[in-house]
C-alpha positions as CSV (number, residue, x, y, z in Angstrom):
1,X,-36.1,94.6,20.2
2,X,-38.7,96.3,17.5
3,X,-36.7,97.9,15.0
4,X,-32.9,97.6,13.9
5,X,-29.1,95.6,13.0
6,X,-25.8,94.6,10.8
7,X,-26.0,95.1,7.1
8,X,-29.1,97.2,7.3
9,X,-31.7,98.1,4.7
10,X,-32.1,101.2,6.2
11,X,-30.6,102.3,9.4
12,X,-30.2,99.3,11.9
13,X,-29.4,99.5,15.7
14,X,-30.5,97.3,18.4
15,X,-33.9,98.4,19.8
16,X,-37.3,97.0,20.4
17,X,-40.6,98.6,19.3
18,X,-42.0,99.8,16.3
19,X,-39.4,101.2,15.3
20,X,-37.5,100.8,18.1
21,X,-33.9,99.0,16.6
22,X,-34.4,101.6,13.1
23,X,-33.8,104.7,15.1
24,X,-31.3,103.1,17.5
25,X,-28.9,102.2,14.8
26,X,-28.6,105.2,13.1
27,X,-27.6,106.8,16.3
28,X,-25.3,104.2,17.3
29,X,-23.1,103.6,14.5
30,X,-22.2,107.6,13.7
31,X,-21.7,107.5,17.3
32,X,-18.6,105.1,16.9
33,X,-17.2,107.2,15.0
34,X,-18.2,110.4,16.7
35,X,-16.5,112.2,19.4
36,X,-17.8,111.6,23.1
37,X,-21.1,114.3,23.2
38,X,-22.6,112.6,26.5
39,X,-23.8,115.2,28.8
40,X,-21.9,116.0,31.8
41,X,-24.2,115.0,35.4
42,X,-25.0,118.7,35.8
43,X,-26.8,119.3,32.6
44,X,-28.4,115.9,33.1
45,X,-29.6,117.6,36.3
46,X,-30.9,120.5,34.2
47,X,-32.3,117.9,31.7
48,X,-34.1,116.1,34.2
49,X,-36.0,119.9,35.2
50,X,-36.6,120.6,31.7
51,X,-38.6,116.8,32.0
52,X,-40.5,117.6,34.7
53,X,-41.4,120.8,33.8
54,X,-43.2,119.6,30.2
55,X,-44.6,116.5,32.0
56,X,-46.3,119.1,34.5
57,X,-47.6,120.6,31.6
58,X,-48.9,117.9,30.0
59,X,-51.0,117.1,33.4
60,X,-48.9,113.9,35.0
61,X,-49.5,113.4,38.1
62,X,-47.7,114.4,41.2
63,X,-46.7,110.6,41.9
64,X,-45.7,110.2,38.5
65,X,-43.5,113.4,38.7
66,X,-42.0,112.4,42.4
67,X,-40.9,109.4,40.9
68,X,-38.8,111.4,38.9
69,X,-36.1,111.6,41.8
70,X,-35.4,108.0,41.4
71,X,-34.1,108.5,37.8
72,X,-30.1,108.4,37.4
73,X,-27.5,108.8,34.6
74,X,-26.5,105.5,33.6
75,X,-22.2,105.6,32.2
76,X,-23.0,101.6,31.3
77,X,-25.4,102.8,28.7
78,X,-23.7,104.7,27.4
79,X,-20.7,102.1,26.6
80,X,-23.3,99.9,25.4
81,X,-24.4,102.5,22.9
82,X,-20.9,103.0,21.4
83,X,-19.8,99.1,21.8
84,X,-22.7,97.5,20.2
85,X,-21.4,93.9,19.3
86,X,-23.9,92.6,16.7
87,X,-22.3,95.3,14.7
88,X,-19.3,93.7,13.9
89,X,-20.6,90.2,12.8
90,X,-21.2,89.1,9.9
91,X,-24.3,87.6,8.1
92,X,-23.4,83.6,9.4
93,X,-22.4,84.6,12.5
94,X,-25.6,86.7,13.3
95,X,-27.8,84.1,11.9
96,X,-26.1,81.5,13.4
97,X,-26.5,83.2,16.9
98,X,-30.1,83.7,16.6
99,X,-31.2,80.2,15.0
100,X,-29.9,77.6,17.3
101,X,-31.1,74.2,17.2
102,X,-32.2,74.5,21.1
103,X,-34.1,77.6,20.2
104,X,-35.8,76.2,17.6
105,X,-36.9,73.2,19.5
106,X,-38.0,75.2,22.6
107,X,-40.1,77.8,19.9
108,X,-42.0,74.4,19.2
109,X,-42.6,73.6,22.5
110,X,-44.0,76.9,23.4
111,X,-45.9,77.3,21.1
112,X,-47.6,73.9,21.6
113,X,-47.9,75.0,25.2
114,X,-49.6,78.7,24.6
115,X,-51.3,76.8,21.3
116,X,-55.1,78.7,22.7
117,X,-53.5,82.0,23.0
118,X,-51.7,81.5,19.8
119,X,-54.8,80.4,18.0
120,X,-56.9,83.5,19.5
121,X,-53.8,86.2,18.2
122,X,-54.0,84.3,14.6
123,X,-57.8,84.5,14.4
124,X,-57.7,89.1,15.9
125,X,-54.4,89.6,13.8
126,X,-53.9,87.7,11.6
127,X,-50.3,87.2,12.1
128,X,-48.8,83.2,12.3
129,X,-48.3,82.2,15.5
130,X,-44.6,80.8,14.5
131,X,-43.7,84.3,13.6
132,X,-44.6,85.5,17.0
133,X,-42.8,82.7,18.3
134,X,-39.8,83.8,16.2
135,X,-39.9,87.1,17.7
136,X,-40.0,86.2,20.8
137,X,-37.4,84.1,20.5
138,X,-34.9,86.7,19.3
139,X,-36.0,89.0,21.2
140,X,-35.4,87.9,25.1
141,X,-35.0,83.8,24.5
142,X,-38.3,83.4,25.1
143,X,-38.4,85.2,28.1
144,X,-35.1,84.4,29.7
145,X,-33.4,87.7,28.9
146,X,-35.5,90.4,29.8
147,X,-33.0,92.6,30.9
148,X,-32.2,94.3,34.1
149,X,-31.6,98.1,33.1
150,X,-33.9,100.5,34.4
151,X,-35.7,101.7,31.6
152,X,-36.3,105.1,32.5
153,X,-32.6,106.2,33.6
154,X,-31.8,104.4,30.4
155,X,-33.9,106.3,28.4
156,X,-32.8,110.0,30.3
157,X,-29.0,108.8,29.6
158,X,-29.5,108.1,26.0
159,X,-31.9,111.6,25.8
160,X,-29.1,113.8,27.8
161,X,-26.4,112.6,25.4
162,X,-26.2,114.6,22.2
163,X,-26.5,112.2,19.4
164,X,-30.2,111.0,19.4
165,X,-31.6,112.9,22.2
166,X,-35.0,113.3,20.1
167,X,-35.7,110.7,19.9
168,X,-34.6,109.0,23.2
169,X,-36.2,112.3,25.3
170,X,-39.8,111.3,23.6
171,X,-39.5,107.9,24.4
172,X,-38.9,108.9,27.9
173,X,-42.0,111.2,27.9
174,X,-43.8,108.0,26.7
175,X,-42.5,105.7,29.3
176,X,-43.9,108.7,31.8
177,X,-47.4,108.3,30.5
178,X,-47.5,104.3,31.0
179,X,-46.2,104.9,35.0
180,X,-49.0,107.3,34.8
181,X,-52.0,105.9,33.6
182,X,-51.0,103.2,36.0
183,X,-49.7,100.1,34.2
184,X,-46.3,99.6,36.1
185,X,-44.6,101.6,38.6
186,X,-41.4,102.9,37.6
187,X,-39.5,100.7,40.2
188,X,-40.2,97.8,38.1
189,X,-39.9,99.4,34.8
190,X,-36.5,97.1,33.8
191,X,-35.5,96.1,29.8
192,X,-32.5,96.6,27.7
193,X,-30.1,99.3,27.9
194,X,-31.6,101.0,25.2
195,X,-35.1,101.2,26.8
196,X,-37.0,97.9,25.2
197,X,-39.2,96.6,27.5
198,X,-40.9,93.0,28.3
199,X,-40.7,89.3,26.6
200,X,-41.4,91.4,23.0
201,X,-39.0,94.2,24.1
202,X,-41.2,97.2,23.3
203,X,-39.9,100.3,23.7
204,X,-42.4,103.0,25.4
205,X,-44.2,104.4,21.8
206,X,-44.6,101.0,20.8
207,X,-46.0,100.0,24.0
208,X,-48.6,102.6,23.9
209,X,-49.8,101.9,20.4
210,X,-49.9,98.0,21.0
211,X,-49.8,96.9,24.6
212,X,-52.7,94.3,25.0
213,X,-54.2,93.0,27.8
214,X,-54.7,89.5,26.5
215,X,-55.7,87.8,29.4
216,X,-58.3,90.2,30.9
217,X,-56.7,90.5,34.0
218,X,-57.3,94.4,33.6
219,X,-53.4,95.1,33.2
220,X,-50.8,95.1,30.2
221,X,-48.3,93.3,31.5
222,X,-45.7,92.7,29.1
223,X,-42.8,90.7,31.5
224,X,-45.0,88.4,33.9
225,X,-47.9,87.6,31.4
226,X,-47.2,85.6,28.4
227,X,-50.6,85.9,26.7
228,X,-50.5,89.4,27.1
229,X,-46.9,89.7,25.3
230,X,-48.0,87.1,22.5
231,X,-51.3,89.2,21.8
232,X,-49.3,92.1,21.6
233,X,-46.8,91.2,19.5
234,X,-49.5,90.1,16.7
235,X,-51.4,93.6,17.5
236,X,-48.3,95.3,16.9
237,X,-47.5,93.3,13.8
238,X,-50.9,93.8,12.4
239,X,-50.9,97.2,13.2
240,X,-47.5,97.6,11.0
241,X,-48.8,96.2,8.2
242,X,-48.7,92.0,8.0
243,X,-50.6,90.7,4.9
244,X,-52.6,87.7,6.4
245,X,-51.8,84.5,4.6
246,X,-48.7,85.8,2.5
247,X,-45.3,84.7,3.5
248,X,-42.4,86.5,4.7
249,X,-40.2,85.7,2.1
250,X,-38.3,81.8,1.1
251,X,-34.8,81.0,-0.2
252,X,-34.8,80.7,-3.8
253,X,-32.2,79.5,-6.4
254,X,-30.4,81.9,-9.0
255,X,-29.8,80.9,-12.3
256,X,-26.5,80.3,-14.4
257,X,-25.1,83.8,-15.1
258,X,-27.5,85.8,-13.4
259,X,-27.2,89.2,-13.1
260,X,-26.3,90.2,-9.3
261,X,-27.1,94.1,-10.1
262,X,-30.6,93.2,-10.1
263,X,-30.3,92.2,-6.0
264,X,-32.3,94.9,-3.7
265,X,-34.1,95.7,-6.8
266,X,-38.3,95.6,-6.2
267,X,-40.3,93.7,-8.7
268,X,-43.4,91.9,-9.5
269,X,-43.0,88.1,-8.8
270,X,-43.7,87.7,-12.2
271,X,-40.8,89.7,-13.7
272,X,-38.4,87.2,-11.6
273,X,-39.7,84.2,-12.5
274,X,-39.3,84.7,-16.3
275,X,-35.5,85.9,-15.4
276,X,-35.1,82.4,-14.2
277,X,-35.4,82.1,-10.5
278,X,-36.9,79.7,-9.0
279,X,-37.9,78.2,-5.1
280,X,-35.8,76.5,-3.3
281,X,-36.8,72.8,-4.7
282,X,-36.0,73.7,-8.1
283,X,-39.9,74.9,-9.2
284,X,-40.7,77.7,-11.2
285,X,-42.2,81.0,-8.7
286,X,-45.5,81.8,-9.1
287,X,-46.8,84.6,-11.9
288,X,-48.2,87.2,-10.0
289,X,-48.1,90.8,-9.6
290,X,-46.8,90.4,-5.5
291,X,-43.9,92.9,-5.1
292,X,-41.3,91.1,-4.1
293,X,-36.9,91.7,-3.9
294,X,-33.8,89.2,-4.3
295,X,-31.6,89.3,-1.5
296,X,-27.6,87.8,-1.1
297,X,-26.8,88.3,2.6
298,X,-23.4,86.5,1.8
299,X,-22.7,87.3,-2.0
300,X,-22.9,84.7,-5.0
301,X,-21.7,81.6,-2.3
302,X,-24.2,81.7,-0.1
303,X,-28.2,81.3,-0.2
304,X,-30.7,84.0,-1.9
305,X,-33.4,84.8,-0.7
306,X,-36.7,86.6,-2.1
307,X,-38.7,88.4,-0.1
308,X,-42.4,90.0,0.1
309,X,-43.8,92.9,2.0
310,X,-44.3,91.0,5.1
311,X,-40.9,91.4,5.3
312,X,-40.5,94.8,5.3
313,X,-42.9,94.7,8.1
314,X,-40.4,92.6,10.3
315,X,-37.7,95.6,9.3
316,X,-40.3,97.6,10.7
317,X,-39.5,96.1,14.1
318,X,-35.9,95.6,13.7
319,X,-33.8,97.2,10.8
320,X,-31.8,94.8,10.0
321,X,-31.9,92.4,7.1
322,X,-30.0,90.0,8.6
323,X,-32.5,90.5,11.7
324,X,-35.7,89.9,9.4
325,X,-34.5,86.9,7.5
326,X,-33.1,85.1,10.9
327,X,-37.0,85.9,11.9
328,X,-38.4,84.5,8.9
329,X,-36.9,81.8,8.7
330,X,-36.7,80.3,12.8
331,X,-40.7,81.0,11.6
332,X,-40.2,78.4,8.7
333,X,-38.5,75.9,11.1
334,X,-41.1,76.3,13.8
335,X,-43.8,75.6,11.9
336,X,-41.9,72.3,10.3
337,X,-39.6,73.7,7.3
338,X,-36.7,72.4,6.7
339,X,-33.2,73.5,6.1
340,X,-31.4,75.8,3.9
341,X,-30.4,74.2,0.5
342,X,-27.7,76.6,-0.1
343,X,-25.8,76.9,3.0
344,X,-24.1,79.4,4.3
345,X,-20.3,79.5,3.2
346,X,-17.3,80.2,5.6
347,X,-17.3,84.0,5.6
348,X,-14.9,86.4,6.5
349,X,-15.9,88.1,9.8
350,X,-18.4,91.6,9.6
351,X,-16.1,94.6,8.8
352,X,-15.2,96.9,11.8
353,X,-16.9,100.2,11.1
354,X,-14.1,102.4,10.1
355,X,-13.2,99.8,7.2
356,X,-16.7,100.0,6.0
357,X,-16.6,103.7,6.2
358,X,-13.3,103.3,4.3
359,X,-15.2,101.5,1.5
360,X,-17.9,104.0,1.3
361,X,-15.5,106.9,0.9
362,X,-13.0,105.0,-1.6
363,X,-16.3,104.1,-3.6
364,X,-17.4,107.7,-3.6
365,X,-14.1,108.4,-4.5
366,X,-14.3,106.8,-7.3
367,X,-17.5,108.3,-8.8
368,X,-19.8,105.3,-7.4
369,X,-22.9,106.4,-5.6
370,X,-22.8,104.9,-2.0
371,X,-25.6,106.5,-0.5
372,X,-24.8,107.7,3.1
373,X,-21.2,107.6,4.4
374,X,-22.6,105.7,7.7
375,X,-20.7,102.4,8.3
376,X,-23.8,100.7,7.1
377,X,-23.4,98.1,3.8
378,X,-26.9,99.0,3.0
379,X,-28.9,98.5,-0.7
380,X,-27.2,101.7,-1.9
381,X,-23.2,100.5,-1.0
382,X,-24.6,97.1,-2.4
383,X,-25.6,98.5,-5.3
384,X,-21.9,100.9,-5.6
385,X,-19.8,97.9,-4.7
386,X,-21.6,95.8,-7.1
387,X,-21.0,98.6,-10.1
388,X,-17.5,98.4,-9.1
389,X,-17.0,94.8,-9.4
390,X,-18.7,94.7,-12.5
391,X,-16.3,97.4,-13.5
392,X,-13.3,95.2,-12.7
393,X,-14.5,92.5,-14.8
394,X,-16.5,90.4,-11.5
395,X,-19.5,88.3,-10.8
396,X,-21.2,91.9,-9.2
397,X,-22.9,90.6,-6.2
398,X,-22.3,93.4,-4.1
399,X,-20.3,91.6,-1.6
400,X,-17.1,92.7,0.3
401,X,-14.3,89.8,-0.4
402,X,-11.2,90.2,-0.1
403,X,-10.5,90.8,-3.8
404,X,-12.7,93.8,-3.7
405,X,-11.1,95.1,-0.6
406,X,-7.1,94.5,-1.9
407,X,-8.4,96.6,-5.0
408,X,-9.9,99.3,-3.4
409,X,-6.4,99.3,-1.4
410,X,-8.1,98.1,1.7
411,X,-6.7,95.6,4.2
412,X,-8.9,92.6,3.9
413,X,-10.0,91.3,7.4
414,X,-7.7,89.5,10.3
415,X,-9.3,86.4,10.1
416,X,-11.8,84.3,8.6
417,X,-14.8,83.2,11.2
418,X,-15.6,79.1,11.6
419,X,-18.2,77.7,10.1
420,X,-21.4,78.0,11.5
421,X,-24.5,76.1,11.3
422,X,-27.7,77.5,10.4
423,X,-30.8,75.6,10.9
């Protein structure tokens, strides 16, 4: 999906298109909390006028508008939008999900397979083909889970209901303008259950803006047309920002005693290679002036990570950090990287909302400055839970164990998750 996820650097949710999964996330996780705002099926009915009556104005046509009567209220969205279950794993299990060994090997083969379309998006966009492939991966398996919701009663549920209905009632206007200009009929309109759309799961603003016809076939058809969702995804990505020929991000090494309040901070490459970090082989980073941030998805006993502004183009599609470096680094694998030297330790499994929220207010409490109260461990609760370790005399790596929940008088989690392996 473009845009969203767990342990956000923003806001995180699970959507797809330009900023598809940002906005979603933000809606989502107040909604947990939130009382049940959905509107009733009578003021969907009035909703649904209100539609009609600004696409009329805005000159759709009468087919477009007729096919209006086919739209519905959707109660499954809606318990999708307050159940979302990415939400409550953590960074091993998430990454873990997302980089299997069997994806990995079929993002290979495909990409050996489209290896002419992927050598034509490189040479227009700029953008790695392996990163393309590692978005399409994530996204829908490489084109196995497309999604069988229909996008526009999803999108009129999710605009109806009180929370986000912005949003949601523009991208709705938006997937009315692609029926109308003729590039699929609402009937076959299917995706997610938040509105994302085809093998890149674009949801209708991003489809407008990006949508390619890559194989000249006159139509942009995102589901039944690979080349035209590979293009796409490297217009989209170019259009967001990618720096050709500048990487994501890597793993890097730490030094002895670092200082763990430095993490989310942005810096010239320089600056961290004279603190001491290094690449993942043990070398010295390279002295330049490219911004780049340190990252600890799973505190001090897990890997590090640095990351460039590529990166924060792949948050651009999906806010989620844990999102963006499962992304960068099924990339690395695809294109013949190998393994993580640090792996990933045994974690305790992600923090149901209301403890998070619980750790947000008890920081605030306590005079530390958390950012947002959203159930989101973004930089800014990082940064807060980090002070407060440092306060109690800890390594401050910003990382919820179970010491820093017992003495923030917090019941640490039920159980710890297995071990998982991360190519």
């Amino acid at each position: 999906m473009i845009a969203a996820s767990p342990s956000s650097r923003g806001r995180r949710f699970d959507l797809r298109a330009g900023a598809l999964g940002v906005v979603l996330l933000f809606g989502a996780l107040v909604g947990h909390a939130a009382a049940d705002n959905s509107c009733r099926t009578e003021n969907f009915a009035q909703w649904l006028r209100g539609v009609r009556s600004e696409a009329a104005a805005q000159g759709m046509s009468a087919a477009t508008l007729g096919a209006l009567d086919a739209v519905q209220q959707d109660p499954k969205v809606l318990r999708q939008d307050r159940t979302q279950p990415s939400l409550s794993q953590s960074f091993v299990e998430f990454a873990g999900r997302l980089i299997s060994a069997d994806r990995l090997n079929r993002g290979k083969a495909l990409l050996g397979k489209h290896a002419d379309t992927i050598r034509r998006m490189e040479r227009e966009y700029g953008v790695p083909g392996p990163v393309v492939a590692a978005f399409w991966g994530l996204e829908t398996d490489f084109g196995k889970t497309l999604g069988n919701y229909s996008v526009p009663s999803s999108l009129a549920t999710l605009a109806c209901d009180s929370r986000r209905s912005g949003f949601f009632r523009d991208e709705f206007i938006n997937a009315l303008k692609i029926i109308d200009r003729g590039d699929v009929a609402l009937s076959m309109m299917s995706g997610s259950w938040a509105g994302a759309m085809g093998n890149m799961q674009f949801m209708p603003s991003a489809w407008l803006r990006s949508a390619t016809d890559g194989d000249g076939d006159g139509k942009r058809d995102l589901w039944n047309s690979t080349t035209d969702a590979l293009v796409s995804a490297g217009h989209f990505l170019a259009a967001l920002g990618w720096r050709t020929g500048m990487r994501w991000g890597r793993e890097i090494l730490l030094p002895e005693g670092f200082d763990y309040l430095l993490l989310d901070q942005t810096r010239p490459l320089a600056d961290w290679s004279t603190l001491g970090v290094r690449d993942s082989a043990g070398r010295p980073l390279a002295v330049s002036d490219t911004p780049a941030r340190l990252i600890a998805p799973s505190g001090r006993e897990g890997p590090a990570f640095i990351a460039y502004p590529n990166f924060d183009v792949i948050m651009q599609w999906n806010r989620s950090e844990y999102y963006a470096i499962s992304v960068g680094r099924l990339a690395d694998r695809i294109a013949g990287g190998g393994k993580l030297v640090r792996p990933i330790p045994e974690e305790p499994r992600r923090l149901p909302l209301q403890t998070i929220l619980n750790v947000q207010q008890n920081l605030a409490a306590r005079g530390f400055d958390v950012g947002p109260i959203d159930g989101l461990i973004g930089p800014s609760t990082r940064r807060a839970l980090a002070a407060f370790q440092r306060s109690q005399g800890w390594i401050p790596d910003g990382f919820t164990s179970t010491e820093t929940l017992q003495i923030l008088g917090l019941a640490p989690p039920a159980a710890a998750a297995p071990a998982a392996s991360v190519p």
